[in-house]
Backbone as CSV, one residue per row, in Angstrom:
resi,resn,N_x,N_y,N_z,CA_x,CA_y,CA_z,C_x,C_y,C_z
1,UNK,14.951,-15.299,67.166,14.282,-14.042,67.458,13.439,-14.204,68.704
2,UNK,13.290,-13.217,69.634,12.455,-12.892,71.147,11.484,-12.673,70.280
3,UNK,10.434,-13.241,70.818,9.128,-13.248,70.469,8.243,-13.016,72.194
4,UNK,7.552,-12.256,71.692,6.517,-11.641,72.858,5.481,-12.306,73.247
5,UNK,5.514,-12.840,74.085,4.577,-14.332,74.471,3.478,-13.595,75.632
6,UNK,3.646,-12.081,76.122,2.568,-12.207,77.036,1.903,-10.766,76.379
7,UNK,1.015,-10.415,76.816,0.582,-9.177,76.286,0.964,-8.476,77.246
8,UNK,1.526,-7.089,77.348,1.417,-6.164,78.523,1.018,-4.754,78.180
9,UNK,-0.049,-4.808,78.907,-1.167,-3.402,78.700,-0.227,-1.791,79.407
10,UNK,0.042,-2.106,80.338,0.579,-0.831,81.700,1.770,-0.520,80.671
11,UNK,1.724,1.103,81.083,3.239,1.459,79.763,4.582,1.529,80.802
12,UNK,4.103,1.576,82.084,5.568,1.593,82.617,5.866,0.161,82.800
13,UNK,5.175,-1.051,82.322,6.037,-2.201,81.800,6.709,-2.391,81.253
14,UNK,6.003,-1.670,79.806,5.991,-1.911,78.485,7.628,-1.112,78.156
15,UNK,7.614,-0.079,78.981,8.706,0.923,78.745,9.843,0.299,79.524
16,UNK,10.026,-0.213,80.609,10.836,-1.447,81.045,11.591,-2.760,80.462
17,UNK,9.857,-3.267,80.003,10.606,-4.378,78.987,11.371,-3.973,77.783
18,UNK,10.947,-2.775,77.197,11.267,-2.217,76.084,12.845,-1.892,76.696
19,UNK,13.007,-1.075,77.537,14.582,-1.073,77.807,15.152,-1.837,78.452
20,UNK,15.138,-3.039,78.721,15.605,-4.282,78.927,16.022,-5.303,77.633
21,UNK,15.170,-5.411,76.629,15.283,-5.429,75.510,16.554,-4.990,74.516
22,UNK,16.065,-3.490,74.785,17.236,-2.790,74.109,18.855,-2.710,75.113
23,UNK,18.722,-2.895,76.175,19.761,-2.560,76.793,21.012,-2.954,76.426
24,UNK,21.066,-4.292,76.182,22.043,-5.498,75.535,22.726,-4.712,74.408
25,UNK,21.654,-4.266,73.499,21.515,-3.778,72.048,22.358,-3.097,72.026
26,UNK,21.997,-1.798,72.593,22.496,-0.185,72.837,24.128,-0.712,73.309
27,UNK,24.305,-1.690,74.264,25.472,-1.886,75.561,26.646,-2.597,73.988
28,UNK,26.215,-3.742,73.085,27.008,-3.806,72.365,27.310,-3.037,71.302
29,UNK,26.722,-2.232,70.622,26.566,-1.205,69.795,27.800,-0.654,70.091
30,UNK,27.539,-0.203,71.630,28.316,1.401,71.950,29.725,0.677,72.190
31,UNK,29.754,-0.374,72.870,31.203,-1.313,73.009,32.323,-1.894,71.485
32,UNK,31.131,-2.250,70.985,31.576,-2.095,68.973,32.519,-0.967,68.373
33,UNK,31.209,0.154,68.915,31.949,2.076,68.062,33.333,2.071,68.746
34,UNK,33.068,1.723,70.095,34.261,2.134,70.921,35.739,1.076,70.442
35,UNK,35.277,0.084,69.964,36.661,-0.537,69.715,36.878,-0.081,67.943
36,UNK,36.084,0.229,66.908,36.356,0.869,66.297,37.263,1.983,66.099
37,UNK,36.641,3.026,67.130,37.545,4.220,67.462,38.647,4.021,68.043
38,UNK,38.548,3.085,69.255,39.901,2.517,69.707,41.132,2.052,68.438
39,UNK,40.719,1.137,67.314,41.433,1.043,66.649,41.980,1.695,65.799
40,UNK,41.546,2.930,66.084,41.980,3.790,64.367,42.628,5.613,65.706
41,UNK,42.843,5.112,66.967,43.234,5.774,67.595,42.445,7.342,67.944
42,UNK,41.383,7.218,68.031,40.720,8.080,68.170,39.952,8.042,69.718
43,UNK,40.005,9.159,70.630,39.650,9.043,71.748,38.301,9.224,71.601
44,UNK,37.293,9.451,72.924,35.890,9.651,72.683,36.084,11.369,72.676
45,UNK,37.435,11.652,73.276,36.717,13.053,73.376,36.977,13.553,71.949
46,UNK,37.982,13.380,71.203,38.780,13.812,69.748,36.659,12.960,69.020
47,UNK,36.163,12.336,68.934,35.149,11.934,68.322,33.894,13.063,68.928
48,UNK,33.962,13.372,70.224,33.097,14.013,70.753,33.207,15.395,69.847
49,UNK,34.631,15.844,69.745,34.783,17.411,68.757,34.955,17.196,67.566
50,UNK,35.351,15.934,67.114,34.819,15.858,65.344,33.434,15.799,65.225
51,UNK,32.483,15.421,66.137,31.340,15.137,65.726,30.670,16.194,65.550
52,UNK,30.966,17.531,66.555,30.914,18.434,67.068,30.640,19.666,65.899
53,UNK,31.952,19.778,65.289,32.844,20.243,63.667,31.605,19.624,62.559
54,UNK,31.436,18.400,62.554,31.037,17.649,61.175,29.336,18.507,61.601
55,UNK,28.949,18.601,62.581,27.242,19.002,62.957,27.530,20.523,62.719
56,UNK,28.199,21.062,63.047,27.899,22.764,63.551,28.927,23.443,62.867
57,UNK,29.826,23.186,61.921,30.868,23.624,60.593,31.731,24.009,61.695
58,UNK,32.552,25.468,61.531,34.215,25.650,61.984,33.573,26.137,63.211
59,UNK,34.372,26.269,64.363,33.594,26.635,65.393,34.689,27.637,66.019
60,UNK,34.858,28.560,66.969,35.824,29.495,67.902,36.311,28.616,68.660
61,UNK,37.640,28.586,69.002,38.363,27.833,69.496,37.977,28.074,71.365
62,UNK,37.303,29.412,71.435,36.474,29.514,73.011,35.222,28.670,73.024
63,UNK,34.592,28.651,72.172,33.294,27.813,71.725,33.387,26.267,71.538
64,UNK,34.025,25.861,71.599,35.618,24.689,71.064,35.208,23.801,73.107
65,UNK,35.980,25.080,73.821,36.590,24.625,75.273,34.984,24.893,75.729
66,UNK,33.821,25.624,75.438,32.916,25.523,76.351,32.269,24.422,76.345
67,UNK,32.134,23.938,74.874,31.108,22.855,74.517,31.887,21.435,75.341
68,UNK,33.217,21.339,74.745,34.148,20.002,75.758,33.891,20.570,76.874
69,UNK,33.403,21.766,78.032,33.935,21.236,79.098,34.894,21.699,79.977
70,UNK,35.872,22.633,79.284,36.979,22.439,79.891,37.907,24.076,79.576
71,UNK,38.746,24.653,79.901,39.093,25.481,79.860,40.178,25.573,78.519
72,UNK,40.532,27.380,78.038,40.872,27.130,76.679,42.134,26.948,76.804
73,UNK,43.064,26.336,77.515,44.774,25.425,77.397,44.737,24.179,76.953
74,UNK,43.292,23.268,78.055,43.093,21.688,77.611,42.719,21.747,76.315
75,UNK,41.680,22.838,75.900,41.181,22.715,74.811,42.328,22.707,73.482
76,UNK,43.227,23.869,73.256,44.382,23.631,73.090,45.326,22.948,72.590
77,UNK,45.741,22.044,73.987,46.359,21.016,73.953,45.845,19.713,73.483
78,UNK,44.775,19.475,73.139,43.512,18.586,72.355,43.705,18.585,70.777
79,UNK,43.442,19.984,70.741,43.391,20.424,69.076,44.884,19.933,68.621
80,UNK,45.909,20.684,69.340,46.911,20.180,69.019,47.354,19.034,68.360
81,UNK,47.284,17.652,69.006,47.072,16.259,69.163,46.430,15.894,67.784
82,UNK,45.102,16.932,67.655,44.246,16.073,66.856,45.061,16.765,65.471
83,UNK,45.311,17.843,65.433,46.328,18.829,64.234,47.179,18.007,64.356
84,UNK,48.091,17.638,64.701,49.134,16.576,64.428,49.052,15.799,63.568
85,UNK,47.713,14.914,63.568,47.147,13.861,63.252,46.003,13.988,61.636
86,UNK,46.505,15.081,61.503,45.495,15.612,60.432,44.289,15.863,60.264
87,UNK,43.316,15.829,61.694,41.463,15.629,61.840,40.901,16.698,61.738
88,UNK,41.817,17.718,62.181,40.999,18.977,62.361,42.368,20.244,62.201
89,UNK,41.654,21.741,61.528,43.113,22.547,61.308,42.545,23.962,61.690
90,UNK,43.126,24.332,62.380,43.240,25.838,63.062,43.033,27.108,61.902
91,UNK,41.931,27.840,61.731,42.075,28.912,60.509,41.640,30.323,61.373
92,UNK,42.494,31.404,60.816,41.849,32.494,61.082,40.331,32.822,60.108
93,UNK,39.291,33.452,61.534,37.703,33.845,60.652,38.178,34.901,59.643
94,UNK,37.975,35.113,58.666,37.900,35.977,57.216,37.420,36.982,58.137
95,UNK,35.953,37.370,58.719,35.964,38.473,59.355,36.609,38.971,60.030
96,UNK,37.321,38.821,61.170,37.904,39.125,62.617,38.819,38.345,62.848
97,UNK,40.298,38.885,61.680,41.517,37.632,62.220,42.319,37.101,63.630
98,UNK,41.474,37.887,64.438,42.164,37.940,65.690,41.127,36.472,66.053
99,UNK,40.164,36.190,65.363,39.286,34.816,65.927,40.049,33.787,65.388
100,UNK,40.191,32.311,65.783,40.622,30.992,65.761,39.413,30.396,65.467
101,UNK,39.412,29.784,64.125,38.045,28.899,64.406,39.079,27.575,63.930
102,UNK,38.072,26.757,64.437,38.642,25.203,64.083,37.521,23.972,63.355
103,UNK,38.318,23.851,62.276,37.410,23.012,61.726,37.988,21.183,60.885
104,UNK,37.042,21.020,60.710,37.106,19.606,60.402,38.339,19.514,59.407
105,UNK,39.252,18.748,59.066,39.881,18.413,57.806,38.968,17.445,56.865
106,UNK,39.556,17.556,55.640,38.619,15.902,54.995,39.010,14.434,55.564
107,UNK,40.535,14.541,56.223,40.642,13.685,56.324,39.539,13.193,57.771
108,UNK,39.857,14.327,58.648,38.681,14.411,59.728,37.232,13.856,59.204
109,UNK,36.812,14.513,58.570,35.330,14.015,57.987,35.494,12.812,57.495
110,UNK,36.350,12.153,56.819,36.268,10.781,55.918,36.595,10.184,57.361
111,UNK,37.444,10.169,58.444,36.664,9.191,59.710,35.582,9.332,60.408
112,UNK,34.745,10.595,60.462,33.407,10.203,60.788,32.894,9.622,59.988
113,UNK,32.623,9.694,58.406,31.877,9.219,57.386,32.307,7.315,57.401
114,UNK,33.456,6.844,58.319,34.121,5.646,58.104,33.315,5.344,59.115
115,UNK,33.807,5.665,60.353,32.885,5.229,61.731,31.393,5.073,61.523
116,UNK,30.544,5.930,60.822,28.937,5.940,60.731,29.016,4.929,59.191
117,UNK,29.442,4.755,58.945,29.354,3.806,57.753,29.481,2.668,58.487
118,UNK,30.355,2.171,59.199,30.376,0.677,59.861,29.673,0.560,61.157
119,UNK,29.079,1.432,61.472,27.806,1.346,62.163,26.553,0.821,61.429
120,UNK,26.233,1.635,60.174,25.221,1.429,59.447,25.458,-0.117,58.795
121,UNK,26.653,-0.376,58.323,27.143,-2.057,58.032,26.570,-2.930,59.478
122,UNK,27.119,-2.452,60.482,26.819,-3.771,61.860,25.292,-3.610,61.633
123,UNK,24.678,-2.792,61.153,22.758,-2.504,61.748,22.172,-3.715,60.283
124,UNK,22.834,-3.410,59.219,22.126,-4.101,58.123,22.694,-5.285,58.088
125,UNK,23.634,-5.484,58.353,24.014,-7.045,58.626,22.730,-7.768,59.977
126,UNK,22.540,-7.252,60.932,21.800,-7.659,62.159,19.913,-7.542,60.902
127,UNK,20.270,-6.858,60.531,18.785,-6.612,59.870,18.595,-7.939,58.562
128,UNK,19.663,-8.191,58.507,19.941,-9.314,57.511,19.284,-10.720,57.662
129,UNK,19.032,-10.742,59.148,18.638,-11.804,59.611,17.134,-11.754,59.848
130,UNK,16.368,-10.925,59.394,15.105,-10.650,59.917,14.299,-11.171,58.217
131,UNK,12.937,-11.545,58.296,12.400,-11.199,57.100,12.183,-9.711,56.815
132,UNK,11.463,-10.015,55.477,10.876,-8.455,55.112,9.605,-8.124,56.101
133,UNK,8.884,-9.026,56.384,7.591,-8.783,56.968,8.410,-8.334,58.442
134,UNK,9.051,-8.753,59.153,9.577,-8.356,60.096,10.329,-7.255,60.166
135,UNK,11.334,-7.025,59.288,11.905,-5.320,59.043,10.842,-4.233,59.063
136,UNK,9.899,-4.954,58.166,8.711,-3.532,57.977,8.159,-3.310,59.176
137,UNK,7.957,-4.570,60.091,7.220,-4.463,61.414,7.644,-3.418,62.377
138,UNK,9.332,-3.388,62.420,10.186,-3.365,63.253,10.328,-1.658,62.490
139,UNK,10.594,-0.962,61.678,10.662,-0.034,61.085,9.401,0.886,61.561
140,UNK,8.405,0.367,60.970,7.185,0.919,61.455,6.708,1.279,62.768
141,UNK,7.426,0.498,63.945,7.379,0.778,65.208,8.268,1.416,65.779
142,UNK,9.556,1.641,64.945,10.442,2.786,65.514,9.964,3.798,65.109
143,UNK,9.559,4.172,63.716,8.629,5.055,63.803,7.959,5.895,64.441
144,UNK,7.302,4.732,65.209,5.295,5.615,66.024,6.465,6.033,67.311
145,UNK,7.379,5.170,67.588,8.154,5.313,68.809,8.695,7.111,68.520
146,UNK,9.207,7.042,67.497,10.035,8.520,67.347,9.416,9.558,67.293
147,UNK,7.843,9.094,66.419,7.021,10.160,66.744,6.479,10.365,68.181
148,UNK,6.455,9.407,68.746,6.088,9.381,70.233,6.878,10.513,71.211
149,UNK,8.281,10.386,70.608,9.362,11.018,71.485,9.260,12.516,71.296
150,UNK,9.046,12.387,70.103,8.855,14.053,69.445,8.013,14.709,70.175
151,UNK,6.521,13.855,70.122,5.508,14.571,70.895,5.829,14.718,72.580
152,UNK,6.508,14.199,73.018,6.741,14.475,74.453,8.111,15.751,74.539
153,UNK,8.739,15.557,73.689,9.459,16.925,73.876,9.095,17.908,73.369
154,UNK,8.189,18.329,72.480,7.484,19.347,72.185,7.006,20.238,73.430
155,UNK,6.104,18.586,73.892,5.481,19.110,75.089,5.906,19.697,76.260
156,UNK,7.401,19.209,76.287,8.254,19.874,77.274,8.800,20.803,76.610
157,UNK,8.950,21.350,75.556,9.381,22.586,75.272,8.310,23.539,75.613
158,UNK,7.094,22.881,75.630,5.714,24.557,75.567,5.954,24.595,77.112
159,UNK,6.281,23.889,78.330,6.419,24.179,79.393,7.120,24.905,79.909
């Protein structure tokens, strides 16, 4: 374990070392998910619109192409791919059948619920190695950190 051998008072150190620290962290994390998804054939963008589906329920297949990015043929030709594949299935809205909404399948949801599950496995395995006095340490300071974050976007929201 890195142990903190100097004190540093100034926060744009502190916020430096702190993402220097984490950088490694974050850099294998995200290289991990990605060979995950790589293996089970899932692109970032097909994860970008399941994630999309699993947060915000069935969505308009125009609402679909604004959020990716991209116009409604790519969008489309995406869904398609991922309908093939069983992740996600094309329904007319009950109100207004002339709308397309698109939403998650189960099988769709049981690979996000797979992917965030072996995320949460790599974090408690790494946490495995810590004591208790150290988890609590380390818990407790993501914490003040999150509340920290909160309070600065608040603050940029009243602006």
């Amino acid at each position: 374990m890195v142990r903190v051998t100097r004190i540093i008072r100034d926060t744009q150190s502190v916020a430096a070392e702190l993402l220097d620290q984490l950088g490694p962290i974050v850099s294998g994390e995200r290289a991990a998910f990605a060979r995950r998804c790589h293996s089970r054939s899932i692109s970032m963008t097909h994860l970008l619109l399941m994630t999309l589906l699993d947060a915000h329920g069935a969505l308009p297949m125009s609402r679909v192409a604004e959020l990716l990015g991209c116009g409604l043929p790519t969008a489309t030709g995406l869904v398609q791919r991922m309908e093939e594949r069983g992740l996600v299935e094309r329904v007319h809205d009950t109100d207004d059948r002339r709308v397309v909404l698109l939403r998650l399948t189960d099988d769709g949801a049981a690979e996000i619920r797979d992917l965030n599950q072996a995320r949460r496995q790599r974090m408690a395995d790494a946490l495995s190695h810590l004591s208790d006095a150290e988890r609590e340490q380390l818990l407790t300071s993501i914490l003040a950190l999150r509340a920290a974050f909160e309070r600065v976007s608040a603050e940029g929201a009243s602006r």
